[in-house]
PDBQT receptor file of N, H, CA, C and O in Angstrom, charges set to zero:
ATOM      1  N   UNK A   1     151.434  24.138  44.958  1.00  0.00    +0.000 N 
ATOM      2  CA  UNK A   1     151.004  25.205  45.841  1.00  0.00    +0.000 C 
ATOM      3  C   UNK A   1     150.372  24.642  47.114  1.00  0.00    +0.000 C 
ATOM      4  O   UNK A   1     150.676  25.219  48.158  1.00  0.00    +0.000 OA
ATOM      5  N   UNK A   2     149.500  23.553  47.185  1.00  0.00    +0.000 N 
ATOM      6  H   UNK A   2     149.253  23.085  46.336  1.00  0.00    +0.000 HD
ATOM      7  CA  UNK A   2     148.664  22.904  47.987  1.00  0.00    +0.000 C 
ATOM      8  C   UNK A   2     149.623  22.429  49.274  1.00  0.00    +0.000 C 
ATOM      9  O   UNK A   2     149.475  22.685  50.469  1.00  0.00    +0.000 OA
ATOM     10  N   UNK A   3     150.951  21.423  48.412  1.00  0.00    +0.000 N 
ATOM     11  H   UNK A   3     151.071  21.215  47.441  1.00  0.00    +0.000 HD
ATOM     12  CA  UNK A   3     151.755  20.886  49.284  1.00  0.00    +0.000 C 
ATOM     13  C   UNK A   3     152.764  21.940  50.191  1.00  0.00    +0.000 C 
ATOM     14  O   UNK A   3     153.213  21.716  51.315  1.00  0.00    +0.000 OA
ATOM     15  N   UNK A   4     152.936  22.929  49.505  1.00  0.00    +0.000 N 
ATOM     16  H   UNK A   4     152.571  23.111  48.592  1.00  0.00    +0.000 HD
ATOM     17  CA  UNK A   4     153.662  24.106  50.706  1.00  0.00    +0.000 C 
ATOM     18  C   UNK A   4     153.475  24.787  51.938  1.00  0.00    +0.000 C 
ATOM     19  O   UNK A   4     154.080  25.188  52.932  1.00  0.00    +0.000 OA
ATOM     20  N   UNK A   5     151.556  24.689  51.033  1.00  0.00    +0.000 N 
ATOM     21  H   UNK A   5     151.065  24.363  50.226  1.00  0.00    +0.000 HD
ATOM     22  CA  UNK A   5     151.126  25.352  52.418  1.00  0.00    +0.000 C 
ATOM     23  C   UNK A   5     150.513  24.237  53.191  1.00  0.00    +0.000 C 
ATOM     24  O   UNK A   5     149.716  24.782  53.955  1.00  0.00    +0.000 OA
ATOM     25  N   UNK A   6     150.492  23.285  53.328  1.00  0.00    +0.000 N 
ATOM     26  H   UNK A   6     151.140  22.842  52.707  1.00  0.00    +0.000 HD
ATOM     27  CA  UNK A   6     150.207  21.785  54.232  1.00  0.00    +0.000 C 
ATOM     28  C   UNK A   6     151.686  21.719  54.795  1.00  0.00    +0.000 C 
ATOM     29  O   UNK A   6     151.865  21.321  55.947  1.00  0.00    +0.000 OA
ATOM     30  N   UNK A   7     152.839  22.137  53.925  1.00  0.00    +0.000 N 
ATOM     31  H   UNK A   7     152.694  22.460  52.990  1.00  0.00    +0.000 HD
ATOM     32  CA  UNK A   7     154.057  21.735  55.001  1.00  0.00    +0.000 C 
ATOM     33  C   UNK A   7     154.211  22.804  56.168  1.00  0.00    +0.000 C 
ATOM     34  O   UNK A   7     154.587  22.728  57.338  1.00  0.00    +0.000 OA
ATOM     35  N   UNK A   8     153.855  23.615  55.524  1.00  0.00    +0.000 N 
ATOM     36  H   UNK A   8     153.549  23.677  54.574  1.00  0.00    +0.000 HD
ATOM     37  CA  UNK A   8     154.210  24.752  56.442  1.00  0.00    +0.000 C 
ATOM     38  C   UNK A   8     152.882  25.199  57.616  1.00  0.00    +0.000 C 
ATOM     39  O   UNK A   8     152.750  26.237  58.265  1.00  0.00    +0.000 OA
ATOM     40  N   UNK A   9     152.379  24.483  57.586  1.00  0.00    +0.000 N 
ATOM     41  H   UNK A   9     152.486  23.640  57.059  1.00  0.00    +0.000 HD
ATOM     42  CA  UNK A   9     150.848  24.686  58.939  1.00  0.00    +0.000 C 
ATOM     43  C   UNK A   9     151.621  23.203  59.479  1.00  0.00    +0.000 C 
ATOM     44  O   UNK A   9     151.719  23.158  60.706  1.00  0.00    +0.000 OA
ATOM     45  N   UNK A  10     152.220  21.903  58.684  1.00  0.00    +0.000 N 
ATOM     46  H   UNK A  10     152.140  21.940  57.688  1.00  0.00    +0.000 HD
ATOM     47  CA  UNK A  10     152.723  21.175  59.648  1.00  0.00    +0.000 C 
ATOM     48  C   UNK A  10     153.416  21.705  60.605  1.00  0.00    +0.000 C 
ATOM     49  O   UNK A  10     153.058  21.404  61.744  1.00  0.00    +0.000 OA
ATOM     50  N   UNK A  11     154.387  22.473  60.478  1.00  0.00    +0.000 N 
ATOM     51  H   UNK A  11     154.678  22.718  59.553  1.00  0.00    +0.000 HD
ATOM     52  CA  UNK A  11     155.702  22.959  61.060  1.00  0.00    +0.000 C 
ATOM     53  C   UNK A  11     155.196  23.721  62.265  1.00  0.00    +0.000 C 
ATOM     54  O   UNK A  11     155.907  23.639  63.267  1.00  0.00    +0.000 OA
ATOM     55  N   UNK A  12     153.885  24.585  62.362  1.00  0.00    +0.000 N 
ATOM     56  H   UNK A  12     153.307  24.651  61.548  1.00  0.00    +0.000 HD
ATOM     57  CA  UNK A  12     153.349  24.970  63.874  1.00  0.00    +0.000 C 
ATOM     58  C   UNK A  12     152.596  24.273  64.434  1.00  0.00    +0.000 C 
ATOM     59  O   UNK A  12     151.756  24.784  65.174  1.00  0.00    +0.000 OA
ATOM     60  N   UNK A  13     152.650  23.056  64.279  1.00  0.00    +0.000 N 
ATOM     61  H   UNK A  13     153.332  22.640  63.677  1.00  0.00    +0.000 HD
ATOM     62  CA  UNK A  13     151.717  22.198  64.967  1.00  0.00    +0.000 C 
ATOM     63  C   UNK A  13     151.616  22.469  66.251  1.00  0.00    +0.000 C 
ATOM     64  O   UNK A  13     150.523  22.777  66.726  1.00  0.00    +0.000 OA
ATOM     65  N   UNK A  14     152.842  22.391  67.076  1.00  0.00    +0.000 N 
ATOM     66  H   UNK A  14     153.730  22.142  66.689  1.00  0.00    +0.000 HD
ATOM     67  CA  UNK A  14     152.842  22.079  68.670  1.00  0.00    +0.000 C 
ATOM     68  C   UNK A  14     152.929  24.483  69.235  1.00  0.00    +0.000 C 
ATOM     69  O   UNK A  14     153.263  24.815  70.373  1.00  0.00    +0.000 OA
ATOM     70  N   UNK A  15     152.676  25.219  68.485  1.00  0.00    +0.000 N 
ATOM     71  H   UNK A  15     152.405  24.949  67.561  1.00  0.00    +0.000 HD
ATOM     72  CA  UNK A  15     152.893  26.035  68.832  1.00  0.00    +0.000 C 
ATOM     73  C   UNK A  15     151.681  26.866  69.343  1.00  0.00    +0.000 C 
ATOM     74  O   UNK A  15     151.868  28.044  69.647  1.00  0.00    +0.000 OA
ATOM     75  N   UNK A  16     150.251  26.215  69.467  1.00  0.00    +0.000 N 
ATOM     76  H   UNK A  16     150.099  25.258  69.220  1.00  0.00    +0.000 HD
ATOM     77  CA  UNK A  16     149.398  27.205  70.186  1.00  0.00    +0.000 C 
ATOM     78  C   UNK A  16     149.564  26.736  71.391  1.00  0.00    +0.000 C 
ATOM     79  O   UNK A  16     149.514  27.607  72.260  1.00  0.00    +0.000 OA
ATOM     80  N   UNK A  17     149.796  25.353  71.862  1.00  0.00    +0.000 N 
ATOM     81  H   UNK A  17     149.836  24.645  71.157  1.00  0.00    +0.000 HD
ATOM     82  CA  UNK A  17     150.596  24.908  73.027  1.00  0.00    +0.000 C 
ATOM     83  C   UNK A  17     151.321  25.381  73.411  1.00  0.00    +0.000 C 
ATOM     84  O   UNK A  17     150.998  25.742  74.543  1.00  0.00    +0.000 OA
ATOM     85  N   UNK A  18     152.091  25.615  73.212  1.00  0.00    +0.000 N 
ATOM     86  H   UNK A  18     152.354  25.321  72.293  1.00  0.00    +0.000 HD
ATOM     87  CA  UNK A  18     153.284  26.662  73.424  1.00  0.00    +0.000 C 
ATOM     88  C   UNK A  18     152.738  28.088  73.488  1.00  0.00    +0.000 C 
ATOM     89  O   UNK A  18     153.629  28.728  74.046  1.00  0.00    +0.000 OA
ATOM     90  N   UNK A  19     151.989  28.696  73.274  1.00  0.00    +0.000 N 
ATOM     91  H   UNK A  19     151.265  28.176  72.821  1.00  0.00    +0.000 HD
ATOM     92  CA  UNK A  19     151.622  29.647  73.448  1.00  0.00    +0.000 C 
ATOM     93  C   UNK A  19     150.608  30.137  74.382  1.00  0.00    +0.000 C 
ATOM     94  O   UNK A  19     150.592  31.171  75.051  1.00  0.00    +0.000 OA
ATOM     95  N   UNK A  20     149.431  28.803  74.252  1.00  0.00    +0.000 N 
ATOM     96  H   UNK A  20     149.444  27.964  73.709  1.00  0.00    +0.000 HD
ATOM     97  CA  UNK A  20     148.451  28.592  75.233  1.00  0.00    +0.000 C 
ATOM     98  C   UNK A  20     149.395  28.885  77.156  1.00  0.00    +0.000 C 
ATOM     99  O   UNK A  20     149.100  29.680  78.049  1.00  0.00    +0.000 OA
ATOM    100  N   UNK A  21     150.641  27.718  77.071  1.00  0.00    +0.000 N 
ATOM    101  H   UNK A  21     150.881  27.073  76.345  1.00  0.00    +0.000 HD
ATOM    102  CA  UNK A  21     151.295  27.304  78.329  1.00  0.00    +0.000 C 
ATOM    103  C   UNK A  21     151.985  28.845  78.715  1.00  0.00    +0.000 C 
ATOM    104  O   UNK A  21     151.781  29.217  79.870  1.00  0.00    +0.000 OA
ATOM    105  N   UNK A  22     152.747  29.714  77.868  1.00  0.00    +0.000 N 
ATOM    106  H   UNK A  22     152.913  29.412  76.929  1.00  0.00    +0.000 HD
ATOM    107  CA  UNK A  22     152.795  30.523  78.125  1.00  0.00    +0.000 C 
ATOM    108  C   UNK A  22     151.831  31.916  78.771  1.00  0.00    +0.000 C 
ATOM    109  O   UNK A  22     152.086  32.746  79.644  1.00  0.00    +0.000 OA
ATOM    110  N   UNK A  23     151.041  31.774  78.183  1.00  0.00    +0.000 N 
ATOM    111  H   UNK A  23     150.833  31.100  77.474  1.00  0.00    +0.000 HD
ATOM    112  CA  UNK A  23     149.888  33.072  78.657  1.00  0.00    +0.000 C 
ATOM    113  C   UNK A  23     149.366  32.463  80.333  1.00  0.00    +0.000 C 
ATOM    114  O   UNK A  23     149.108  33.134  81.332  1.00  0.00    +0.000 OA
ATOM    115  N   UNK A  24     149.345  31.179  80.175  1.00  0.00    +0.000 N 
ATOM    116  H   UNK A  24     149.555  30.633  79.363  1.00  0.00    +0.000 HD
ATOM    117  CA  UNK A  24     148.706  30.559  81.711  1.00  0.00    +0.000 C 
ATOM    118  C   UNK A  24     149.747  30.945  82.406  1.00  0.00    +0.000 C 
ATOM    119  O   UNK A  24     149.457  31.698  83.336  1.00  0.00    +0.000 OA
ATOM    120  N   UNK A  25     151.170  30.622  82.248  1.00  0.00    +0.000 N 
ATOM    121  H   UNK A  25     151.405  30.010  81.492  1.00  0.00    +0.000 HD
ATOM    122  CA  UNK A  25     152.365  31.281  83.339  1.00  0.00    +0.000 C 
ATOM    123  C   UNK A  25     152.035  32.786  83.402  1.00  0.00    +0.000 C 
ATOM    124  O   UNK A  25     152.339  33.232  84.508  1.00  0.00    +0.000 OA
ATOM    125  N   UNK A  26     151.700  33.384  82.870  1.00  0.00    +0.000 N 
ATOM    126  H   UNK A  26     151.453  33.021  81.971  1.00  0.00    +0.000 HD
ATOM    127  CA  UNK A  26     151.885  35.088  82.826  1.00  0.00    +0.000 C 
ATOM    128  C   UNK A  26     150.427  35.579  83.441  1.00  0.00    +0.000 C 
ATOM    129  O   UNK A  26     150.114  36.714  83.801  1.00  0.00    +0.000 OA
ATOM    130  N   UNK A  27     149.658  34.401  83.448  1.00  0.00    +0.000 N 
ATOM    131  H   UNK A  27     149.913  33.479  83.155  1.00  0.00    +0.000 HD
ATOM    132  CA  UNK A  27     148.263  34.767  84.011  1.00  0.00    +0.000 C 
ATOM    133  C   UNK A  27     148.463  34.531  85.178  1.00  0.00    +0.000 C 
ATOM    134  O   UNK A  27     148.017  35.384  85.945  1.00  0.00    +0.000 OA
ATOM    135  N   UNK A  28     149.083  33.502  85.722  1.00  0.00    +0.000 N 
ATOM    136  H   UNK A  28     149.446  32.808  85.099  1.00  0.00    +0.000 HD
ATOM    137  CA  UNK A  28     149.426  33.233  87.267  1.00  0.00    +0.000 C 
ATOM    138  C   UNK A  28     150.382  33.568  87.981  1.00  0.00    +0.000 C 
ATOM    139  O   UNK A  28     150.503  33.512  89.205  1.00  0.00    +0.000 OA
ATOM    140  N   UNK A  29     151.156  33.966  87.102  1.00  0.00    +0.000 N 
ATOM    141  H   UNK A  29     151.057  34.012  86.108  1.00  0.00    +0.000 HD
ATOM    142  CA  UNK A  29     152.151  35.140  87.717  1.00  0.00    +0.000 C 
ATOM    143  C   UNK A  29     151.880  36.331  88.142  1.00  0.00    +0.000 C 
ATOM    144  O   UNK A  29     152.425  36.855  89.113  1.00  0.00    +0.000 OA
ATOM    145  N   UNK A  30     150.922  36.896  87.363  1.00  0.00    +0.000 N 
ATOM    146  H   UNK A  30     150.479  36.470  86.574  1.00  0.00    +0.000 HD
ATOM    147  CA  UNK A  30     150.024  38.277  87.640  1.00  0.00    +0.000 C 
ATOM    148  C   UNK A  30     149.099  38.102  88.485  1.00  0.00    +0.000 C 
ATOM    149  O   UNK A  30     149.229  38.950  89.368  1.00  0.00    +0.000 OA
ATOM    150  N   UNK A  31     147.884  37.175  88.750  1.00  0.00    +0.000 N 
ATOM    151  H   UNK A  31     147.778  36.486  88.033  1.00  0.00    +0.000 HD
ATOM    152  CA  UNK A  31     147.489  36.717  89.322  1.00  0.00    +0.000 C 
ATOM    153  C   UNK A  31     147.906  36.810  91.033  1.00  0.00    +0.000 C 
ATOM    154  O   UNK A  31     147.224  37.269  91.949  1.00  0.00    +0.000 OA
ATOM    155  N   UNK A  32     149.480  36.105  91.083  1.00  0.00    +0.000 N 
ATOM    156  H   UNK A  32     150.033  35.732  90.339  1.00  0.00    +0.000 HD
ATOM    157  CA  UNK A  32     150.026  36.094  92.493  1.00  0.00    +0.000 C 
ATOM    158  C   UNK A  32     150.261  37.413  93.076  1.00  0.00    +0.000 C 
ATOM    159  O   UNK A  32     149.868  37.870  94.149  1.00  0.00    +0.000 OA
ATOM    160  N   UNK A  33     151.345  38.201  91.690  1.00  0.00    +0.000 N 
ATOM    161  H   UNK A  33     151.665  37.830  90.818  1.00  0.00    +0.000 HD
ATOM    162  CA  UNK A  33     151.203  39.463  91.944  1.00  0.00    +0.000 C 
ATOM    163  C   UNK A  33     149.809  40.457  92.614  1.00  0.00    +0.000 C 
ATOM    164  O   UNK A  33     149.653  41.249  93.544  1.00  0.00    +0.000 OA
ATOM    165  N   UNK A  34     149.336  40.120  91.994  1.00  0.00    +0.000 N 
ATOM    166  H   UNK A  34     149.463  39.477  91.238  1.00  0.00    +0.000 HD
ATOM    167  CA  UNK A  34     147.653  41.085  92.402  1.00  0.00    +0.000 C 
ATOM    168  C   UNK A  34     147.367  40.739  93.850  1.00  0.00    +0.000 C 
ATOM    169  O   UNK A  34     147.095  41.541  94.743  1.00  0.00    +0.000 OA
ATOM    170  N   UNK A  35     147.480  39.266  93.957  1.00  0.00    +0.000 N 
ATOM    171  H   UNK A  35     147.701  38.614  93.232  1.00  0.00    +0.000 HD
ATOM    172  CA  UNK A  35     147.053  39.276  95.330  1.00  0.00    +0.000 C 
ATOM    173  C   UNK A  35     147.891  39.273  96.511  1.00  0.00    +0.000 C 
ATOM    174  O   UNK A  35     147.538  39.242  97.691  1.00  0.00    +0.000 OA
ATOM    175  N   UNK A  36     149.241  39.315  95.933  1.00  0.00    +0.000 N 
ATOM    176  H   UNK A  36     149.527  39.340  94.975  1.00  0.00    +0.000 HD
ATOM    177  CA  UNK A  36     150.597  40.069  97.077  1.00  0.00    +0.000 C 
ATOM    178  C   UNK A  36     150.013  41.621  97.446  1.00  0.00    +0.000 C 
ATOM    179  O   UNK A  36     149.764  41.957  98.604  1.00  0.00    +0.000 OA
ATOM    180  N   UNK A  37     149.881  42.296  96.557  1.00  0.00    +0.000 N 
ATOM    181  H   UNK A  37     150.084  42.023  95.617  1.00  0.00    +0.000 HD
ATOM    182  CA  UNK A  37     149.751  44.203  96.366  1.00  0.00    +0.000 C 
ATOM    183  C   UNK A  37     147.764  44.220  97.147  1.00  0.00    +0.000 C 
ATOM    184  O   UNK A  37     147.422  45.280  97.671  1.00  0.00    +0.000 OA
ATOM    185  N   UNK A  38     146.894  43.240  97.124  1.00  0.00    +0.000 N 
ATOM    186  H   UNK A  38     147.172  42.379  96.698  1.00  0.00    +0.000 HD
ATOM    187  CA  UNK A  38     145.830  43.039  98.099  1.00  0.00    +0.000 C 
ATOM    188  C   UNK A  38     145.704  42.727  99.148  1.00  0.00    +0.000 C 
ATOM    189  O   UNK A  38     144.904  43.286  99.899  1.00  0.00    +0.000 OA
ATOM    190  N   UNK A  39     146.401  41.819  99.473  1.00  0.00    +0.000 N 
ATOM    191  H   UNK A  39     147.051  41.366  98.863  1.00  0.00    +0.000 HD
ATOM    192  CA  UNK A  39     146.505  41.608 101.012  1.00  0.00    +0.000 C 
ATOM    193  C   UNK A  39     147.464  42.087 101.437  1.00  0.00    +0.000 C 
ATOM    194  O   UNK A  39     147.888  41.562 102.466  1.00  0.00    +0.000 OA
ATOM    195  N   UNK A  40     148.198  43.201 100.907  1.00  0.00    +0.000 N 
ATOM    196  H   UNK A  40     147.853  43.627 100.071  1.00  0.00    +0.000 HD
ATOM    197  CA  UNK A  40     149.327  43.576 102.309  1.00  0.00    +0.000 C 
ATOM    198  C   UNK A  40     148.631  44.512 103.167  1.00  0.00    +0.000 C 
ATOM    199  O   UNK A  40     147.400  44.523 103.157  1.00  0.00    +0.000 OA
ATOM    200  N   UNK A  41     149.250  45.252 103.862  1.00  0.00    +0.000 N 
ATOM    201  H   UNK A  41     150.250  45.243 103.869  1.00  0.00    +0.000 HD
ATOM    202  CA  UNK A  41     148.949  46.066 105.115  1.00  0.00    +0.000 C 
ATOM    203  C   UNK A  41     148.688  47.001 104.533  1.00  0.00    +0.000 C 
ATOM    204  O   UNK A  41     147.463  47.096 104.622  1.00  0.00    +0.000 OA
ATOM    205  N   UNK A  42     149.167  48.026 103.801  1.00  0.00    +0.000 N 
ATOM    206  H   UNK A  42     150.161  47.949 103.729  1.00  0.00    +0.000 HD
ATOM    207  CA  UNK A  42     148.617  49.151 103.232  1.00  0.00    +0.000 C 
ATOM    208  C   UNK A  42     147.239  49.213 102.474  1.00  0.00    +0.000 C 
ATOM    209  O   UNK A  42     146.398  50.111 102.510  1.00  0.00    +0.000 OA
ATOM    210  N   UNK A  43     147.225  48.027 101.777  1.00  0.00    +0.000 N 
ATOM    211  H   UNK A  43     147.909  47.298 101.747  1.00  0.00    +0.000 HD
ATOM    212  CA  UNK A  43     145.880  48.207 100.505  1.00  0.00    +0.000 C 
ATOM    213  C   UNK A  43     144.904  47.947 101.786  1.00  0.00    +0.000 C 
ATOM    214  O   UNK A  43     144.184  48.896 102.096  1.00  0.00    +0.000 OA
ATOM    215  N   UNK A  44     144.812  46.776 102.545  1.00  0.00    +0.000 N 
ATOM    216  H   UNK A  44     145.398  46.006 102.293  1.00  0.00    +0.000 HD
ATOM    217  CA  UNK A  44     143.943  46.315 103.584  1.00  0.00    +0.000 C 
ATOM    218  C   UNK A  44     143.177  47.641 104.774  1.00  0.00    +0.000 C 
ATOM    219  O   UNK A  44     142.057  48.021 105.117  1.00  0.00    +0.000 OA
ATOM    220  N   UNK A  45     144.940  48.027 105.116  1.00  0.00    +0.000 N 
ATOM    221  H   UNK A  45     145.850  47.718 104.838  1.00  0.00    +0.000 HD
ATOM    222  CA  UNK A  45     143.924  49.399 105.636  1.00  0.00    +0.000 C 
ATOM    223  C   UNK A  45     143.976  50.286 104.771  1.00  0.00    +0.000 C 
ATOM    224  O   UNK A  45     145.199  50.421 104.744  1.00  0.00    +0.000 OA
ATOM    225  N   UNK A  46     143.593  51.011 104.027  1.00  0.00    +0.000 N 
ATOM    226  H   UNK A  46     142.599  50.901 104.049  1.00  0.00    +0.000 HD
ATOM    227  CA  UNK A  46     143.036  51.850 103.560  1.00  0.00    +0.000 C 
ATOM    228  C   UNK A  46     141.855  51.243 102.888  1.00  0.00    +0.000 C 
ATOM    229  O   UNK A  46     140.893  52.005 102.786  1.00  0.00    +0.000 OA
ATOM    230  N   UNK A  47     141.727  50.183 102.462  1.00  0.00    +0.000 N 
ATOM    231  H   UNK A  47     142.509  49.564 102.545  1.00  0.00    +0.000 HD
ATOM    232  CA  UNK A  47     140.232  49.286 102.450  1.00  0.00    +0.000 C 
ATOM    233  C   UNK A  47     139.618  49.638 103.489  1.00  0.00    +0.000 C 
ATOM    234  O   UNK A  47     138.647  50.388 103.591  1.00  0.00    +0.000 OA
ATOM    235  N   UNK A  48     140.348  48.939 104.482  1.00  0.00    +0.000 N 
ATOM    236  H   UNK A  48     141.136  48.329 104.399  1.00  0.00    +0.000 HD
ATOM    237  CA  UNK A  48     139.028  48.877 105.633  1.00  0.00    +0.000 C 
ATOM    238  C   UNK A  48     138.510  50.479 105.941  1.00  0.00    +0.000 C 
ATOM    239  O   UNK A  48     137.337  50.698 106.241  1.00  0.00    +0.000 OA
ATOM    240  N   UNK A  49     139.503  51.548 105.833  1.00  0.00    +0.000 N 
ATOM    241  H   UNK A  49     140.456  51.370 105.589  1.00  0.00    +0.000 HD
ATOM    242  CA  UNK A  49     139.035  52.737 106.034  1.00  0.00    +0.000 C 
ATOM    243  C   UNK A  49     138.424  53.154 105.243  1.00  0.00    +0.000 C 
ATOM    244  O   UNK A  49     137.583  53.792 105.877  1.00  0.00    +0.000 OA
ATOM    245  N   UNK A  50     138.173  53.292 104.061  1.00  0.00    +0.000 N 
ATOM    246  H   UNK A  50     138.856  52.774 103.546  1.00  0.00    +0.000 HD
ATOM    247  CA  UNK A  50     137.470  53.738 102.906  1.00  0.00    +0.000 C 
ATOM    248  C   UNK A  50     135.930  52.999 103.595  1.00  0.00    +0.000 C 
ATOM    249  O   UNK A  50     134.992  53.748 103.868  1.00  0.00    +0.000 OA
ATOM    250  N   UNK A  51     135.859  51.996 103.744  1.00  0.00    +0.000 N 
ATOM    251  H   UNK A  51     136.621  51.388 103.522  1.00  0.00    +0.000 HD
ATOM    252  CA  UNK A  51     134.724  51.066 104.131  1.00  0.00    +0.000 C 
ATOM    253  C   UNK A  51     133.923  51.685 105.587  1.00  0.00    +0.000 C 
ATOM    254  O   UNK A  51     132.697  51.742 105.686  1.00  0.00    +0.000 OA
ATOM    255  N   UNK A  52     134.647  52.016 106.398  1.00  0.00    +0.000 N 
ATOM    256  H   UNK A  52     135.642  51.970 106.318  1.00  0.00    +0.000 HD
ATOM    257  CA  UNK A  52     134.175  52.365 107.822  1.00  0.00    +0.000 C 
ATOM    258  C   UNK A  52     134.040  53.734 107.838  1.00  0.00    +0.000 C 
ATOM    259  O   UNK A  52     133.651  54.292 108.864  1.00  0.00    +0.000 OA
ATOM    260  N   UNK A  53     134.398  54.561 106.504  1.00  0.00    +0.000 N 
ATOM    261  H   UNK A  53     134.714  54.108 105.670  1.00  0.00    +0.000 HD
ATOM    262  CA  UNK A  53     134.174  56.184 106.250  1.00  0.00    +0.000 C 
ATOM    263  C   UNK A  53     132.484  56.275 105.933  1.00  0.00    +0.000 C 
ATOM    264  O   UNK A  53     131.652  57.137 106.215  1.00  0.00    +0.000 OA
ATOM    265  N   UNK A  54     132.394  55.058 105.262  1.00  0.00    +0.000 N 
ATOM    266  H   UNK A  54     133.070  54.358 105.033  1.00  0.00    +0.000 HD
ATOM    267  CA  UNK A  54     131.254  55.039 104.257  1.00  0.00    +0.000 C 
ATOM    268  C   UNK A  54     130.167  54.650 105.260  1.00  0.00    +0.000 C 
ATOM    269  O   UNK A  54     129.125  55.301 105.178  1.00  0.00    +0.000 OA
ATOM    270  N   UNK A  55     130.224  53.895 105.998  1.00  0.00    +0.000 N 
ATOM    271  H   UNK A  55     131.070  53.367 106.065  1.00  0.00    +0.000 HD
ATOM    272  CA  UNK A  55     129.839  53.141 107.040  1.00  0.00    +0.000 C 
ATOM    273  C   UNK A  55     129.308  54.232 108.241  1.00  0.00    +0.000 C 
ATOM    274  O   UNK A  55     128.342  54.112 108.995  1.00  0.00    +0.000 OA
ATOM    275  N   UNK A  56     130.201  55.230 108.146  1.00  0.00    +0.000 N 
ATOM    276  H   UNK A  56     130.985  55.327 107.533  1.00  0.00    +0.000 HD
ATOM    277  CA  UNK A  56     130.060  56.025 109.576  1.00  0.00    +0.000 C 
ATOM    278  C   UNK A  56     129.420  57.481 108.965  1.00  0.00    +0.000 C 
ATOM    279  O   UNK A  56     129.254  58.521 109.602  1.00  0.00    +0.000 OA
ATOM    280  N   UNK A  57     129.188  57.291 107.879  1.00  0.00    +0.000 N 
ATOM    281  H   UNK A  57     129.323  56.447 107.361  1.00  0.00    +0.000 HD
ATOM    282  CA  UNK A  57     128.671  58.925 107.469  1.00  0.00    +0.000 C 
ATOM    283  C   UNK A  57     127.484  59.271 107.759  1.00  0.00    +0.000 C 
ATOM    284  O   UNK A  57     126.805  58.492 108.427  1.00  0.00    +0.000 OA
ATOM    285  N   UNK A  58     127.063  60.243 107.426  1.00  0.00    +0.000 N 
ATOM    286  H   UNK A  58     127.615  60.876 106.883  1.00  0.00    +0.000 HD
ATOM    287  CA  UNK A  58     125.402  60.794 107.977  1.00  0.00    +0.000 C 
ATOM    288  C   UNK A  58     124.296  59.893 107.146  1.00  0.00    +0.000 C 
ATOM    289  O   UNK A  58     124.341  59.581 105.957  1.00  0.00    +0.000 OA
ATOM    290  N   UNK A  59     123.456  59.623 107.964  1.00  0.00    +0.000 N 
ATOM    291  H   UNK A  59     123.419  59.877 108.930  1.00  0.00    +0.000 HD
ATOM    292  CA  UNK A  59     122.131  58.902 107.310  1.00  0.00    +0.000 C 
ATOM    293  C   UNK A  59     121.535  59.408 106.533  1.00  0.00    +0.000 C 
ATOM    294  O   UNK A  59     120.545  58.852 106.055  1.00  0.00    +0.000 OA
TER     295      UNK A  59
């Protein structure tokens, strides 16, 4: 019983690596994404306007 389950935890050895390397691609892929859809022209101004609404309202 001992030796089956020692072969078989051998056999995923290299796979949180593999799993680890994956989630980092999908984190920096999203990552790039997010900050394509932040700095374009639309999100930026309506930032800056949301900001200069707030900015310019009554005291």
């Amino acid at each position: 019983m001992k030796r089956s389950a020692l072969r078989g935890a051998r056999g995923d050895a290299g796979m949180s690596t593999a799993e680890y390397a994956v989630g980092t691609i999908a984190a920096a892929a999203l990552a790039a994404v997010l900050y394509q859809v932040l700095t374009s022209d639309t999100v930026v101004s309506l930032l800056r306007g949301t900001i200069e609404q707030a900015f310019s309202g009554p005291l």
